[in-house]
N, C-alpha and C positions, 0 to 999 in steps of 0.2 A: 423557401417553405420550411425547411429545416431550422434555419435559423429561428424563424419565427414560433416554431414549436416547443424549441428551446428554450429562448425566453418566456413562453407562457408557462412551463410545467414549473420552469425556476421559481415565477412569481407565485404559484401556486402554492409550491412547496413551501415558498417563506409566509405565505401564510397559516401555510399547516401546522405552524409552530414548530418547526423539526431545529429553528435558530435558537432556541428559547435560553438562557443560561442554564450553562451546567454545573454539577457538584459532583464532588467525588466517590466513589464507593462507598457505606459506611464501614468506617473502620479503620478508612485508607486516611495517613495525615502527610498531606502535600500542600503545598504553598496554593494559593490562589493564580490559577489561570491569569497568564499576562498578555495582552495584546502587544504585539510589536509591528512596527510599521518599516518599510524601508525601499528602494527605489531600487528596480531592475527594468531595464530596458523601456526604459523611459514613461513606466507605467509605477506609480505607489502601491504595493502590494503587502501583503498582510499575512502575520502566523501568529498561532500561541504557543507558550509555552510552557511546560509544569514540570516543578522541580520537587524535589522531596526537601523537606524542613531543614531534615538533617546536614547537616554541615557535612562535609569531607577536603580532607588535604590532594588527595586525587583523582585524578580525571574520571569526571562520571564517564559510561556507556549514554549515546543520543542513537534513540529511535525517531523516525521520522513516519507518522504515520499521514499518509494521502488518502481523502475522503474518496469515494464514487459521485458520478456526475451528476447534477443537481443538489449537491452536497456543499459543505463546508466544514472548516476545523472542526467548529466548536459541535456542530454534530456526529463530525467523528470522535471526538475525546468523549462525548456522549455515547454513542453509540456501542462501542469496541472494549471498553475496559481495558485500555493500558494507562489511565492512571494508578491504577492496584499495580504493574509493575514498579512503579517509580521510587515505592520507598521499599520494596521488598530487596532491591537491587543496588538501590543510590543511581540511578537510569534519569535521565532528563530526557522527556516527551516532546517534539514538536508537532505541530497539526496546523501547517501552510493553506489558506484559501488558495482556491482555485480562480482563475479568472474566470468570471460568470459562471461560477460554479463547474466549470471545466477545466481540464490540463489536454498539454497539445501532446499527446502518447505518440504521435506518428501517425498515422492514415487516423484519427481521431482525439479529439470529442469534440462537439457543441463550439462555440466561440473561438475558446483557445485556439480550436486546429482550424479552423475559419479564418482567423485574423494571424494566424504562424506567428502566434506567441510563444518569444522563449523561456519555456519553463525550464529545461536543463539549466539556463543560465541563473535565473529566480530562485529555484530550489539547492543549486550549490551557493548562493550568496544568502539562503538561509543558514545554511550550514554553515560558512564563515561567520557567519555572527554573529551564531551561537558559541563556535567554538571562543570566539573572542572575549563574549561577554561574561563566558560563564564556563571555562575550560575543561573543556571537551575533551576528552581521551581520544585521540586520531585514528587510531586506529581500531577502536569499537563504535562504527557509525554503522547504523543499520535503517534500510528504510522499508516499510512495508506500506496494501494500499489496497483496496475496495475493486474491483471493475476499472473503471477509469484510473482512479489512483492506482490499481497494478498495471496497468496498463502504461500510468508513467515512471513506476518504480523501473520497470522491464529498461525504457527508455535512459533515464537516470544513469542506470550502472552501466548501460553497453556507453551512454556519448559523453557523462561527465567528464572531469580533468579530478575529482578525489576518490580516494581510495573507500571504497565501501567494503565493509568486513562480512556482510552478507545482505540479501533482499527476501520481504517474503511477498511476493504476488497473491491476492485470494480473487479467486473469478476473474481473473485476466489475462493478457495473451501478450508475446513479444509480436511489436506491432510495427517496429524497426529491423534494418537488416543484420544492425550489430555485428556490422565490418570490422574486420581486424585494422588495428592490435587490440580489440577489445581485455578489459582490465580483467581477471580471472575474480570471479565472487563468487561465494558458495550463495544456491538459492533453495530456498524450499517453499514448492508453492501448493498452493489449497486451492481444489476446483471441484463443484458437484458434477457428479456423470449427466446431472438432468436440466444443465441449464441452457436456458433459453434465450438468454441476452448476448453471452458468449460462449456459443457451443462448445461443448467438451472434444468434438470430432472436427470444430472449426464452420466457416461458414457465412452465412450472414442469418444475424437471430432471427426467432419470431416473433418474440416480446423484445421492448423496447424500442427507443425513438434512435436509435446509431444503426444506418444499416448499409453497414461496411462487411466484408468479406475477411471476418478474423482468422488466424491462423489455428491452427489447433491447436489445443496442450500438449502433445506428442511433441509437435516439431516444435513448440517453443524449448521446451525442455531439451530436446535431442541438439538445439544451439547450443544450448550455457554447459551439454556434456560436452559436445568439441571444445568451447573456449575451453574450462578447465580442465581439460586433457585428461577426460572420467577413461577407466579400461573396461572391459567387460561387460557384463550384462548387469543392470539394476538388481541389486538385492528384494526382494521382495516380500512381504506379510498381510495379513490382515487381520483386523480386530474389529468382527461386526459388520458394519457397513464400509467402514474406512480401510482401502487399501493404501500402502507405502510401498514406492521404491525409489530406492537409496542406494547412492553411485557415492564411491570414496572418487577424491579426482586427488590433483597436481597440486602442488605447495601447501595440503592441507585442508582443502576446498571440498565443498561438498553438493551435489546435486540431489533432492530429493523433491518426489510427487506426492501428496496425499492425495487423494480421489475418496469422494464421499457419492455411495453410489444412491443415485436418484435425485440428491439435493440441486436444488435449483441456486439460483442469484443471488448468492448470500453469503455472508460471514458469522459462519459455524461458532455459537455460541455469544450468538451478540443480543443484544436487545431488540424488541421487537419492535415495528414502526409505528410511530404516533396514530393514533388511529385516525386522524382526518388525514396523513399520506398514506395510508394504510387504504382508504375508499378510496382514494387519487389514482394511485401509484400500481397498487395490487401488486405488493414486492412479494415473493417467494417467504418462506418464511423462514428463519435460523434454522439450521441444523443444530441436533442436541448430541448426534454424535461424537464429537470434541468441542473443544473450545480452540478454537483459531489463536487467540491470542496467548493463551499460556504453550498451545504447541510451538508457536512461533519463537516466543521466548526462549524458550528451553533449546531451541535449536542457535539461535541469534549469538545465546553468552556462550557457547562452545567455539566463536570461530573470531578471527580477527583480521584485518585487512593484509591482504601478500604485498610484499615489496613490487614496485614498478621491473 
């Protein structure tokens, strides 16, 4: 039944026009969104990618962002506005389809985690070849991700085999056990206090069609303190709605929460939904309290991948 629910919202969604081509910021001058295609685990799989005009001698920073469930790249490069990073930075964008619009995060989503597709293995063979075709700085690979897409960012960093120099989670949960020797990554994730898809206190939500028994954000966070060997208690602030706290860890690494109190299933400072998924879907609406994406950044180009 599940499955079959799945593919109906999918098809809905693509018709809701949420796939429609996109275009960049005005303002922003980046090369034209490139379709690449490439073969993992015996399945043809798909990413875009966007590069800034500007030439450089070296190695951009690669973000990797991961849509949420019933999504796709090209509505998350729509969606998120991390094309305006790309030429501010000299940063190369990637934005990976989903298999049927889902990633296998561990105990979830839709098809992906149905059919135990390896995206671990799909998402580090994008990452190869990007870095191949278009020479990657190794050690500034960051990847960030929606609900489902945090959900496989979380995943990504604990079972990959590359060194990722940080991850940013928004609305999502470590959904794997991220057994050691897991790799030390600084992470900083975004969750509203009032979401209902992936409770903030964990759970199984009330809205939406995954209904699995998420972990909370506490104890995803209180993992990635252990791996990177955080001391002490979270530093802590708040400005507004938005609380942080911020743990210095080991080799340079860093653990940080933002909590936006009340907001619901959403990526804080993103575009709002098409309005025929908008009657569909009844998504939460942005938070206007930050911008997810420029906070993300500004934490991302502070750090770099630790030695194995």
């Amino acid at each position: 039944m599940r499955k079959r629910v799945w593919a109906a919202c999918a098809a809905l969604i693509a018709f809701a026009g949420l796939t429609i081509p996109v275009r960049a910021d005005d303002g922003v001058t980046v090369g034209p969104a490139e379709q690449r295609e490439l073969r993992s685990g015996g399945l043809t799989r798909t990413y875009r990618v966007v590069r800034p005009r500007v030439s450089s001698s070296d190695g951009r920073a690669l973000v990797m962002v991961l849509h949420g469930g019933f999504g796709t790249g090209a509505f998350a490069e729509r969606a998120y506005g991390w094309d305006a990073v790309a030429n501010a930075d000299n940063v190369e964008i990637v934005y990976p389809d989903g298999y049927r619009r889902s990633w296998n995060g561990g105990s979830c989503c839709g098809r992906a985690h149905d059919e135990a597709v390896d995206d671990v293995a799909f998402l580090t063979a994008v990452i190869l070849d990007a870095e191949q075709r278009d020479g990657i700085d190794p050690t500034r690979i960051f990847v960030t991700g929606m609900s489902n897409g945090a959900i496989m960012a979380y995943r990504l960093a604990c079972e990959g085999r590359i060194a990722l120099a940080a991850i940013g989670p928004v609305a999502g949960a470590l959904e794997v056990p991220c057994a050691a020797p897991a790799r030390p990554v600084s992470v900083m994730a975004i969750h509203g206090t009032g979401d209902q898809n992936v409770p903030y206190a964990g759970g199984v939500g009330a809205k939406g069609f995954v209904k699995v028994a998420h972990p909370s954000v506490a104890s995803s966070l209180a993992r990635w303190r252990s791996i990177d060997r955080c001391e002490g208690q979270p530093a802590t602030s708040r400005s507004g709605a938005v609380v942080r706290e911020s743990s210095a860890c080991a080799s340079g690494t860093a653990v940080v929460l933002i909590s936006v109190e009340g907001a619901g299933h959403q990526w804080p400072g993103s575009s709002p939904a098409d309005p025929a998924a908008a009657r569909l879907l009844k998504p939460d609406p942005p938070s206007t309290a930050l911008s997810a994406t420029g906070t993300l950044w500004s934490f991302f180009k502070g750090h770099v991948a630790t030695k194995p």
